[in-house]
N, C-alpha and C positions, 0 to 999 in steps of 0.2 A: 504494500500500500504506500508504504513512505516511496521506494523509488519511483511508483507512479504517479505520484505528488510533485514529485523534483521533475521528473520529464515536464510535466503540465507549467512548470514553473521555466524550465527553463524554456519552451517553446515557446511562453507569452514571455518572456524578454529577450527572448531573441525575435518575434515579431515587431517589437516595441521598439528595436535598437534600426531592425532595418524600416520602420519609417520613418525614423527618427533620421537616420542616414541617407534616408532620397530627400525628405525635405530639407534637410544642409543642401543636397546637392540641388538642388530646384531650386531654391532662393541664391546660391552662387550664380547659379544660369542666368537667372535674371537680373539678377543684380550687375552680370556683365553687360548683359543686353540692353541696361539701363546708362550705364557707363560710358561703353563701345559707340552704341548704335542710338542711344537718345530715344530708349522707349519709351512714349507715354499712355500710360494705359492702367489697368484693372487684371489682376489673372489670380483665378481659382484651380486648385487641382485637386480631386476630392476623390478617395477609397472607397465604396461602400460607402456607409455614414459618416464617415472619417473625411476632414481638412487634412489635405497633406501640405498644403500651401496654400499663402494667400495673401496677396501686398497691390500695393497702388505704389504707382510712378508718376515724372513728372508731372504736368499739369494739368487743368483744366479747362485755364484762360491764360495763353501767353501774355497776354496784356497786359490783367490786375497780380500774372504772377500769382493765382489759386491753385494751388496743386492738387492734384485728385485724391480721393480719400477711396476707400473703400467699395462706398455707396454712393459713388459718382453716376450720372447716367451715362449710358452712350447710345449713339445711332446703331444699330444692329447691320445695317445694310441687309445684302439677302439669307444673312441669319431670321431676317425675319418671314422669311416664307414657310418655313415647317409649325409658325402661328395660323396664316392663312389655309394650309392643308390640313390643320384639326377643327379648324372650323368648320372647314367644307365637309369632312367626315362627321364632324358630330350631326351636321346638319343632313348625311346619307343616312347616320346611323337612326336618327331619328324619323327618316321618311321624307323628311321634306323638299330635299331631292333627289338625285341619284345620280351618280358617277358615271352614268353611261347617258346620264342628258345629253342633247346636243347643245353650242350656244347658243343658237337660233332659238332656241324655248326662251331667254331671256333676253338677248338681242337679236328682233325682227330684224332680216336682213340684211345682217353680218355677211360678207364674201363668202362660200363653203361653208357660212355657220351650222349648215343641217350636218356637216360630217365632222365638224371639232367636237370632242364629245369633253366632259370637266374633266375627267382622267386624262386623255390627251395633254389638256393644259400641265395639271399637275406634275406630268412624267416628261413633259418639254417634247413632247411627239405630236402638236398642234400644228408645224409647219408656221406658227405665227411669228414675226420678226425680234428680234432682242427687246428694242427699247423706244424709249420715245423721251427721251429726257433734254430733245432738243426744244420742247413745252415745257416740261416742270422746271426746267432750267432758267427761262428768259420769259415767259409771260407770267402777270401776278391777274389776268382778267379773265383765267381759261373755268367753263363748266364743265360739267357731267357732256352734256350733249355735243358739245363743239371736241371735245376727247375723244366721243368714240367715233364721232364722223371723221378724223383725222386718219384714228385708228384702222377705219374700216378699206379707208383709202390705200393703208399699208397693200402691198400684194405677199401674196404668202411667200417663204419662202423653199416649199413642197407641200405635195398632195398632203394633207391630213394626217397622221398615221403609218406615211410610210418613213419616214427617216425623224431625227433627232438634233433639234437646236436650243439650247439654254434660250428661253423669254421670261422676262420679265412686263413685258406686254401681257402672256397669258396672265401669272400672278394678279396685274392690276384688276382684269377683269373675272377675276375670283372672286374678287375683294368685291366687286362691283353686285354680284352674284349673292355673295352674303349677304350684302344691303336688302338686293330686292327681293329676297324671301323670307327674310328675318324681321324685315320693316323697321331695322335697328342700324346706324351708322355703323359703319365697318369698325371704327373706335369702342361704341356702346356696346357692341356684339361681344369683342376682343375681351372688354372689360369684365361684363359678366359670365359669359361662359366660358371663358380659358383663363384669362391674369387672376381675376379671383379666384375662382377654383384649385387653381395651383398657389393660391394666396403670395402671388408677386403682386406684392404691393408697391414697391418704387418700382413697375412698367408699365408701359402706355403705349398708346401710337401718339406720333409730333401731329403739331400743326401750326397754323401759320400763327397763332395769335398768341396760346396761350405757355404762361409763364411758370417754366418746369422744375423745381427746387434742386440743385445742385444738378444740373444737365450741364454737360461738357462740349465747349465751343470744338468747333474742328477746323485741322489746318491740313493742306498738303502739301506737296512739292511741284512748283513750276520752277524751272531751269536750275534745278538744285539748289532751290531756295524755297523756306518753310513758309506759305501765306496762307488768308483765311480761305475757306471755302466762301463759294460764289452760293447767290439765291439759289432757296429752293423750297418752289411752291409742293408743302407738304400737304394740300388738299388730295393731289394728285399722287405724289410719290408714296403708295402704300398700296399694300397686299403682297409684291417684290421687296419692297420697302418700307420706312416707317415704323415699326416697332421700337421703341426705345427699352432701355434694360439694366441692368448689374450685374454682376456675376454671381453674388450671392442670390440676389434672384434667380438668374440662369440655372444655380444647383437648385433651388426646387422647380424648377421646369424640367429638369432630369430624373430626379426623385417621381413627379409628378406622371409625367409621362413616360418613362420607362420603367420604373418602378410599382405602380399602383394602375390600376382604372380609374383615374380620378378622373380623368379628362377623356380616355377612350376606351371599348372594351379592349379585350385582348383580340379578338376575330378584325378589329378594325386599326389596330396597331400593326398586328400582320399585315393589312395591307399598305398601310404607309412604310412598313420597313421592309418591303419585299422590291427587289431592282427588276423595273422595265426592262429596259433596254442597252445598247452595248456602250453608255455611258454610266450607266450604274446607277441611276435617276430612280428615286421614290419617291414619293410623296413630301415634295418641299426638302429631302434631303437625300443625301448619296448615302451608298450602300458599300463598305468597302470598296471605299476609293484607295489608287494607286498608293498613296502614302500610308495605308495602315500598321505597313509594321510588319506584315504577318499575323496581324491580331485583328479578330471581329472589331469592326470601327463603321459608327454609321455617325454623318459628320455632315457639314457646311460651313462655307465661310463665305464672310460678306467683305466688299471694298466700295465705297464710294466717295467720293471728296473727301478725304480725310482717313474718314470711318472705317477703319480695319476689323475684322472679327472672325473669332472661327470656334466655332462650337463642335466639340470631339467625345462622342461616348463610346470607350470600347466595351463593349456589352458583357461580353464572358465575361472580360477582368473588374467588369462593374469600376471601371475607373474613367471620371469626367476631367476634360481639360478643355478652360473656358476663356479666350481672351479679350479683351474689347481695347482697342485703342484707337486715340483722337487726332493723331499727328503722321497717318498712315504709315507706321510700324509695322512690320511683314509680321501679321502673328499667326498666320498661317504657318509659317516658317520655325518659329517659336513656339508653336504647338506639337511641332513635328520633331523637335529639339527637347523639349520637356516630356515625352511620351516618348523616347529612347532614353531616359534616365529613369523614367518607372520600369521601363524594362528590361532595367541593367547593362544598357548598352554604355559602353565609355562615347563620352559627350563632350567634344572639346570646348571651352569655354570660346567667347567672344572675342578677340584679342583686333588690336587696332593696325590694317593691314597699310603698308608705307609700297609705293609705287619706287622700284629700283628701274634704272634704261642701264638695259643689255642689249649687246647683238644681235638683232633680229635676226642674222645668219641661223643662230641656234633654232629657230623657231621650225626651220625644215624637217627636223627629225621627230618633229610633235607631229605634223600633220597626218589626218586619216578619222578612220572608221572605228573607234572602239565601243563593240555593239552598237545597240542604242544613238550613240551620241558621235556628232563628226568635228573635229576639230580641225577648223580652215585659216589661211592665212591670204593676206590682201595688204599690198601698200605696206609691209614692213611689221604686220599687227597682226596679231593670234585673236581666232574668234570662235565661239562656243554655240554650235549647232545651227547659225547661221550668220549672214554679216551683220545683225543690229547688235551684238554681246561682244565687248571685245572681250579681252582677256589682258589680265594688268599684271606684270611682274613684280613679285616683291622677292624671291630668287630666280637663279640658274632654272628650277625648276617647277617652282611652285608660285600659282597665279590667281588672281582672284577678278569673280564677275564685274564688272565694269555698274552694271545695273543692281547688284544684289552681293555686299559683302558677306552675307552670311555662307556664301558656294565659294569654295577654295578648290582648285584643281592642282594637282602632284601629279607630273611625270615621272615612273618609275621604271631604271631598267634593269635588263640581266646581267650576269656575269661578263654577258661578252661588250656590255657596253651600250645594249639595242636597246631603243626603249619600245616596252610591252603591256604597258599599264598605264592607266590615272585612276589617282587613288583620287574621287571625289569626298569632298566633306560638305554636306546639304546642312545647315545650322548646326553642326558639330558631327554630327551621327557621318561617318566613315561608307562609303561604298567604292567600291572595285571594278574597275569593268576595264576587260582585255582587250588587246588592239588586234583587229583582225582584217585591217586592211590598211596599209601604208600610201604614200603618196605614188 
């Protein structure tokens, strides 16, 4: 009895020592990433019930100089469509429409609207165009009716059903969709049947007028210089867009909705988490996408003016990684960096990369085909899968993205001298890929 006391003892502190262990090493990550790279933002990373981290960085308002706290809000960008996809399901689950409507039942004489069906939208297999933010962007006098005749004017771009393009055009008119059967604005709807229910109280969708308590101003980059973001009529920008949020809210949006039936059954959870098509498209979120790791990951990430975001649950390991930032911070990138330190992948820190001029002679022995990836050269300059990436020396052999410090490229070679390899490193995490075609 005593020695199986002492096991039980020793397995809860040695559980205890190793999260104690990733979150040193989580909050080092970031804390580089805050250093290095000037993250400003919000990031939760949470076990089971378990915080394994959780901190705010820079700020909120370059301006007044407000730094973000905890309970900062942020724009979501298209994190906020898997809000618009439970809607639309609660709203199957309940009968009041159904996923194999076409548009046409809610907009008369829409292009093909008798063959767009709400699932189409959902799974981006609608054939309708990306966006329309050359409106929400520059008019502040636009309606309902003057949007969808714009809209309608779009031409597809394929038949219905037969192929797959990311829209955020469908999204909008989701949201539109909710309206007109719920008889509730897309905001009122949001409000009480998903943010309450999952009792996220500091989230909402924006709008033009009203005044958000600790919401975070956003900035991007033009010409590699940090400025504000330009107008945006948020009448418009919602169902793609529009959800605002926290992270600590975010984790019970995770708790809520993968955890419990609060907000869907399990028969209508399966189908939001089930992948369409050969881009891996669910309902408002992907389905083990390319970055998972090796690990069940059903995931999105949003970018818009600013507004960085990526929402990561890998399922089995029941582990959430949630980031929001306001000064477009790649946390796409950084989610992908912090979810190889939960899974004990060595994760090279941030470190600050210095441009060395060498030889461009040397550059000849890099070029080619390793897998995947081609490494080309033009005018004296090494470039990364095509001519828009250059590649910047900081040695002999090792280079970094021109567009994205956090990708570091190492030529490596054999005994005889050849080189055979680039060791990449994607936000620290290490990959390999051989050279199987030379110049």
């Amino acid at each position: 009895m005593k020695s199986g006391l002492t096991l039980i003892v020793l397995l809860v502190f040695t559980f205890g020592y190793s999260q104690k262990d990733i979150s040193t090493k989580l909050e080092q990550y970031m804390d580089a990433q805050f250093a290095i790279n000037d993250f400003s933002g919000t990031v939760l990373v949470s076990k089971n019930d378990s915080v394994l981290f959780k901190k705010a960085y820079g700020f909120a308002d370059y301006e007044w100089k407000v730094k973000n706290v905890i309970d900062s809000k942020f724009s979501l960008a298209s994190v906020s469509k898997q809000f618009t996809a439970v809607a639309i399901l609660q709203l199957a689950e309940n009968k009041i429409l159904s996923l194999e409507d076409p548009l046409s039942k809610y907009f008369a004489g829409f292009p093909k609207g008798d063959k767009i069906t709400l699932k189409m939208m959902l799974t981006h297999n609608s054939g309708l165009n990306m966006d329309f933010d050359e409106l929400y962007l520059t008019k502040t006098d636009l309606d309902k009716d003057s949007v969808y005749t714009y809209l309608a004017k779009k031409p597809l771009l394929f038949e219905p059903g037969t192929s797959t393009a990311y829209s955020n055009i469908g999204y909008y008119l989701l949201a539109r969709v909710i309206e007109k059967v719920s008889g509730q604005s897309y905001s009122a709807y949001l409000k009480q049947n998903v943010l309450d229910k999952a009792k996220m109280y500091n989230s909402g969708v924006s709008s033009n007028d009203a005044i958000v308590d600790k919401m975070t101003q956003r900035y991007y980059f033009d010409n590699d210089k940090l400025v504000k973001n330009p107008y945006i009529n948020w009448n418009f920008n919602v169902g793609h867009d529009g959800v605002y949020s926290t992270v600590e809210d975010l984790d019970l949006w995770n708790k809520a909705l993968f955890e419990s039936q609060t907000l869907l059954s399990e028969e209508y959870k399966k189908k939001m988490f089930t992948s369409y098509n050969e881009e891996n498209f669910g309902f408002g979120v992907i389905i083990n996408p390319f970055y998972n790791q090796n690990h069940q990951l059903i995931a999105h990430d949003g970018g818009f003016m600013g507004a960085m975001t990526s929402f990561n649950k890998f399922t089995d390991d029941k582990i959430l990684i949630t980031i929001l930032s306001n000064n477009q911070s790649k946390s796409y990138y950084i989610a992908y960096g912090l979810a190889g330190i939960c899974f004990g992948k060595e994760v090279e820190l941030p470190y600050k990369h210095i441009q060395l001029a060498i030889d461009p002679k040397i550059y000849d022995q890099y070029v080619g085909d390793y897998e995947n990836i081609k490494i080309l050269k033009k005018d004296n300059k090494l470039y990364y899968t095509d001519y828009n990436i250059e590649l910047l020396p900081e040695s002999q052999t090792k280079f970094f993205r021109s567009d994205n410090h956090n990708t570091t490229l190492e030529f490596i070679k054999n005994k005889k001298g050849k080189i055979t390899q680039i060791e990449i490193k994607k936000a620290g995490i290490k990959e390999v890929k051989n050279k199987i075609k030379g110049v």
